[in-house]
C-alpha positions as CSV (number, residue, x, y, z in Angstrom):
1,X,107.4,117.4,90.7
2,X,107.6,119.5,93.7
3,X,105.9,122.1,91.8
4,X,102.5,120.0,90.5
5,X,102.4,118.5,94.2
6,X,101.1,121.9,95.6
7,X,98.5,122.5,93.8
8,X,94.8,120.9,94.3
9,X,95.2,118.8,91.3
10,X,98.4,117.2,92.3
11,X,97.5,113.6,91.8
12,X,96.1,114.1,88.2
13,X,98.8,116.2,87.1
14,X,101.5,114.3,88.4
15,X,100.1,110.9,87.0
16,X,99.7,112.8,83.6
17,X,103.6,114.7,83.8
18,X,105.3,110.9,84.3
19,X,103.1,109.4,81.9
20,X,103.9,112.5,79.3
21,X,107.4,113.5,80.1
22,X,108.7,109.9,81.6
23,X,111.1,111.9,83.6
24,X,113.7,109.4,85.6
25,X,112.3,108.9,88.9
26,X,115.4,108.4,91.1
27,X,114.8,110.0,93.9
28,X,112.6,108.0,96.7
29,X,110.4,111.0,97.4
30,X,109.7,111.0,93.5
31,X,109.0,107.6,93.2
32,X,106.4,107.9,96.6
33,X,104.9,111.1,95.2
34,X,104.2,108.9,92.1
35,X,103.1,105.8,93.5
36,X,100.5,107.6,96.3
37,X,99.3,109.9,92.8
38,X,98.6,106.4,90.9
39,X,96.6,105.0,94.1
40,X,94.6,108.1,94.3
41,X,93.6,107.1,91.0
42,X,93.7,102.8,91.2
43,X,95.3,101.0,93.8
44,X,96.1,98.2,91.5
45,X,97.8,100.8,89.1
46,X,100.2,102.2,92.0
47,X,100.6,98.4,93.1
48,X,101.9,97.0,89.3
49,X,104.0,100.4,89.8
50,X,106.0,99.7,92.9
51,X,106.3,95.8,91.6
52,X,108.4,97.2,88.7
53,X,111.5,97.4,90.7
54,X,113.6,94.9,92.0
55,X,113.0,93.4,95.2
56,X,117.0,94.5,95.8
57,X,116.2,97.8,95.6
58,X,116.4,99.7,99.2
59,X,113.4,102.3,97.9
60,X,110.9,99.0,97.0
61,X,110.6,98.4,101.0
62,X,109.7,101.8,101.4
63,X,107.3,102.4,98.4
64,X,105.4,99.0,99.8
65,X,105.2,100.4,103.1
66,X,103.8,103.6,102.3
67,X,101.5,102.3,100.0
68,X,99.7,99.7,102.8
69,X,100.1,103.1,104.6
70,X,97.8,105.3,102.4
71,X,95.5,102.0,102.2
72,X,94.8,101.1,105.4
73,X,94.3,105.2,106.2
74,X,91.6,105.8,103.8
75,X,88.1,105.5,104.5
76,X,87.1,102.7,102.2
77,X,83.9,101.7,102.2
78,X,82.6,97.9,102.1
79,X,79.1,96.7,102.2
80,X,78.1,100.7,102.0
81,X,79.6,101.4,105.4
82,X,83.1,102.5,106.5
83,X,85.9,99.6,106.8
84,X,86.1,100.5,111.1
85,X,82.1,100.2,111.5
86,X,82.1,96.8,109.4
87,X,85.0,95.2,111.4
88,X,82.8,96.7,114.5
89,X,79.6,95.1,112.7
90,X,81.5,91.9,112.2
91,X,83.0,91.6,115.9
């Protein structure tokens, strides 16, 4: 996985190794690698990913986190304008 996450492609090619391969991902970098490749492609994909584990699991806390993380650090855009000049437009 280290390999495929240095080239430009990273996202689509580690979405498509997992999905092919269905390596064990034990490792917490592995399973954030993962998870941030699913929500480049569907935030609900990555979300129904991270909800597989047990809430017992130290990792789950972590996976959550960074996934609010890469959310609320993209530039999404609502109403055909970015989220900060909405909440601006809104205030």
């Amino acid at each position: 996985m280290d390999t495929l996450a240095l080239d430009e492609e990273a996202d689509r090619l580690l979405r498509r190794f997992v999905r092919t391969c269905s390596p064990p991902l034990t490792e917490a970098t592995d399973m954030t690698r993962y998870l941030l490749a699913l929500a480049e492609h569907s935030v609900v994909e990555a979300w129904e990913y991270q909800q597989r584990f047990p809430n017992t699991l130290p990792a789950k806390k972590d996976l959550i986190r960074n996934l609010l993380t890469w959310v609320l650090s993209r530039k999404w855009l609502f109403f055909g304008m970015p989220l900060h000049q909405l909440t601006e437009a809104c205030s």
